[in-house]
C-alpha positions as CSV (number, residue, x, y, z in Angstrom):
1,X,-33.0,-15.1,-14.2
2,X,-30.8,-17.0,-11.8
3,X,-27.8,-15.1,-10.9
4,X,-24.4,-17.2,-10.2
5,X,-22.3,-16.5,-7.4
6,X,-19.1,-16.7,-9.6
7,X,-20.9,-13.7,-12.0
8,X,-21.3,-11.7,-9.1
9,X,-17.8,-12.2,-7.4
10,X,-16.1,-11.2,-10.6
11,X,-18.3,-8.4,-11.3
12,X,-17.4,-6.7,-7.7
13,X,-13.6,-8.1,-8.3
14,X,-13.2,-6.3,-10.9
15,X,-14.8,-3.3,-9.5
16,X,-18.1,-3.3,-10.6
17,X,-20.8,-2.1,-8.6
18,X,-23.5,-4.5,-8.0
19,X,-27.5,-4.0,-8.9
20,X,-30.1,-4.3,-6.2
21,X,-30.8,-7.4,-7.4
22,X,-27.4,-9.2,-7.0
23,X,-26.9,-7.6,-3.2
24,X,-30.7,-9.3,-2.6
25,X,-29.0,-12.5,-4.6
26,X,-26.0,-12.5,-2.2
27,X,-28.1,-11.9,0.7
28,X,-30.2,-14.6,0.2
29,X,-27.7,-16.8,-0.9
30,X,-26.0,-16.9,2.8
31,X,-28.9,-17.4,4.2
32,X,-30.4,-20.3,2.7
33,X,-27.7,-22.1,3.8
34,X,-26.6,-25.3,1.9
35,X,-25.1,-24.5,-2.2
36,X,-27.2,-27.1,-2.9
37,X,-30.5,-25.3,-1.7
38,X,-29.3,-22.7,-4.1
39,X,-27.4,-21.1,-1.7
40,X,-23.9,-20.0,-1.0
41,X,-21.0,-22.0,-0.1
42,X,-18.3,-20.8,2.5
43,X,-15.8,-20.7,-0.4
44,X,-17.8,-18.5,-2.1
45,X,-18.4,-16.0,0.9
46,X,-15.6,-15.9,1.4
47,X,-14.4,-15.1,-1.9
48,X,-17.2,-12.4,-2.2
49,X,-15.5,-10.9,1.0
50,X,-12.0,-10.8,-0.4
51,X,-13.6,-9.1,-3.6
52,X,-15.7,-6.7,-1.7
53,X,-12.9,-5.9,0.5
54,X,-10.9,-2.5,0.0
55,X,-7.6,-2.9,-2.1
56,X,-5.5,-1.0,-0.2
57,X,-5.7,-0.7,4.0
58,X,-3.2,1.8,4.2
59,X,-4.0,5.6,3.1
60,X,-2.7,7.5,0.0
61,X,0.3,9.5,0.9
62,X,-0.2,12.9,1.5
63,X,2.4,15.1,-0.2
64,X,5.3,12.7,0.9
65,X,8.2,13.3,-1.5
66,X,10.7,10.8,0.4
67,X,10.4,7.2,-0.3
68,X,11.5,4.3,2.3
69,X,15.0,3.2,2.6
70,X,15.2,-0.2,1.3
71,X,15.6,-3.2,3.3
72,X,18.9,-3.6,5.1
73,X,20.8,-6.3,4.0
74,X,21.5,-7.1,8.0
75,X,19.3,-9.9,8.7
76,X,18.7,-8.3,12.0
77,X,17.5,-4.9,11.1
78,X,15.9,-6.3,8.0
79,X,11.8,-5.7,7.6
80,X,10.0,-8.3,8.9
81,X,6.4,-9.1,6.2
């Protein structure tokens, strides 16, 4: 059974975990190199690495009952994204 990339990034997007057999599809996937040699494409890598990556960096609050003031309105004391 061939496994596609696409199947695989949407399964661990939506935060499925994988089988033994997609991790050894993934695996081999990068390293064969060319998508048309059956394997990956740096779109897709990447894509798997976005999916695979944790959905939050920063840590859960821990008993924090405060919440941050809101932005100021002051363009210079405003939060810079």
């Amino acid at each position: 059974m061939t496994l596609l990339p696409q199947e695989i990034i949407r399964r661990k997007r939506d935060g499925g975990r994988l089988s033994t057999e997609e991790i050894e599809a993934f695996v081999a996937g990068i390293a064969d190199g060319s998508p048309s040699e059956g394997g990956w494409g740096e779109g897709q890598i990447g894509a798997f690495a976005m999916a695979a990556a944790p959905t939050s960096v920063l840590p859960a609050p821990q008993g924090s009952t405060t919440t941050p003031e809101p932005p100021s309105k002051n363009p210079s004391t405003a939060w810079r994204w």
